[in-house]
C-alpha positions as a LaTeX table, in Angstrom:
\begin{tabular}{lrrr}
\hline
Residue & $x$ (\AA) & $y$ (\AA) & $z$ (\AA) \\
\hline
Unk1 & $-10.91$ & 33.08 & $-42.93$ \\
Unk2 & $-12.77$ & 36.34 & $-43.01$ \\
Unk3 & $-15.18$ & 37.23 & $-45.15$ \\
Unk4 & $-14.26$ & 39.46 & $-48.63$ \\
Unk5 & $-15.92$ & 42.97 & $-47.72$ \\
Unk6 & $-17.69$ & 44.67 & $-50.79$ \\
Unk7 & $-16.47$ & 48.87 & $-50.99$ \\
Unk8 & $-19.22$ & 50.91 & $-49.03$ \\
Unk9 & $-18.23$ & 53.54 & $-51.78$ \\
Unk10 & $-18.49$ & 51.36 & $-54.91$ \\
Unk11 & $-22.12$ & 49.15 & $-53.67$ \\
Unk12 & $-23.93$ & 53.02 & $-53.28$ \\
Unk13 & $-23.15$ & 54.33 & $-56.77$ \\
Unk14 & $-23.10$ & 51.30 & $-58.53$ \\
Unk15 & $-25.75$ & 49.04 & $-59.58$ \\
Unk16 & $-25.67$ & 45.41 & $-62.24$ \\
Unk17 & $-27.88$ & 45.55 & $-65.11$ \\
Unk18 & $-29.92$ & 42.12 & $-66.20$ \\
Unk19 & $-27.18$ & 41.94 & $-68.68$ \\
Unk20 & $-24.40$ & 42.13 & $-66.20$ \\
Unk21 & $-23.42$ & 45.41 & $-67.15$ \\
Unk22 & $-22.53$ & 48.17 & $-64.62$ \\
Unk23 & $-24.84$ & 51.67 & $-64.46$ \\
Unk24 & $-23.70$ & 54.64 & $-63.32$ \\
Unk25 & $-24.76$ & 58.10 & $-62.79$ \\
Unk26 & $-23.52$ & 61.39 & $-64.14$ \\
Unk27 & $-21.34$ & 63.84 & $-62.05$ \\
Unk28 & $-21.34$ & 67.26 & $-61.77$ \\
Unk29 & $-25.26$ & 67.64 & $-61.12$ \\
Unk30 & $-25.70$ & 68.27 & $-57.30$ \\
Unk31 & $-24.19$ & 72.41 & $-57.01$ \\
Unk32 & $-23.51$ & 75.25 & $-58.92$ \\
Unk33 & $-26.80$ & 74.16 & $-61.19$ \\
Unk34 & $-27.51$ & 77.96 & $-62.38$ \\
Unk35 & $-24.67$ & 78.37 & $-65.03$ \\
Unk36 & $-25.17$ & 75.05 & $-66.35$ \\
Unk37 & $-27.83$ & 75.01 & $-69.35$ \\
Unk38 & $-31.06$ & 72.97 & $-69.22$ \\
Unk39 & $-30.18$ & 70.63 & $-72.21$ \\
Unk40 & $-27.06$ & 69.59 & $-70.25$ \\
Unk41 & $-28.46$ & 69.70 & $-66.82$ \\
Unk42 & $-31.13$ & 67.04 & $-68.45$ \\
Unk43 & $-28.23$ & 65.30 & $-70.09$ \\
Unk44 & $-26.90$ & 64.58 & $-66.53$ \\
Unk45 & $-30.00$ & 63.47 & $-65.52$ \\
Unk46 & $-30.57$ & 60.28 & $-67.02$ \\
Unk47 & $-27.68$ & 57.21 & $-66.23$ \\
Unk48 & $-25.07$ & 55.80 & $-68.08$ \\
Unk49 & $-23.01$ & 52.69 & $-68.19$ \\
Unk50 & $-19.11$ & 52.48 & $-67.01$ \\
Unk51 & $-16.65$ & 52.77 & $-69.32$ \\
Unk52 & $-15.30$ & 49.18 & $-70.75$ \\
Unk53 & $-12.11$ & 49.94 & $-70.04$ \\
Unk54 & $-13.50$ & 50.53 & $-65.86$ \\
Unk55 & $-15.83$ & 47.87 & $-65.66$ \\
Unk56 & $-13.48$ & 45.48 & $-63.89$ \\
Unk57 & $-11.87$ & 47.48 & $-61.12$ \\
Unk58 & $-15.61$ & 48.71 & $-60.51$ \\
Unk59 & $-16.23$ & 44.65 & $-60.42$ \\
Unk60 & $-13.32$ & 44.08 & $-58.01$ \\
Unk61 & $-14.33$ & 47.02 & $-55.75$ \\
Unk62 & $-18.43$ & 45.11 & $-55.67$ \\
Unk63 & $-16.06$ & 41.99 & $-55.28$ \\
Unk64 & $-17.93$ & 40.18 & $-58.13$ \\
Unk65 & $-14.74$ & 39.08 & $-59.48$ \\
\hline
\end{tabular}
């Protein structure tokens, strides 16, 4: 039987807390920087968890479950 193969997509811009949760990063922070303000250019900066209501499809695509 072959092996499960985790998403290429999913394993780069995903990563498992210690608590098992899922961390994310923001979107809409690599172009068209100059309109956006500095407060929510900084806002975008920092990481994030996925959504509850995500977490297992973002699971299934790391195939942890």
């Amino acid at each position: 039987m072959p092996k499960m193969k985790t998403k290429s997509s999913a394993k780069k811009r995903f990563k498992l807390t210690g608590s098992g949760k899922i961390k994310r990063k923001h979107a809409f922070k690599s172009h068209i920087l100059t309109k956006k303000s500095k407060k929510r250019k900084l806002k975008l900066t920092h990481s994030t968890l996925v959504h509850p209501a995500d977490e297992n499809s973002v699971l299934e695509q790391l195939r942890l479950k």
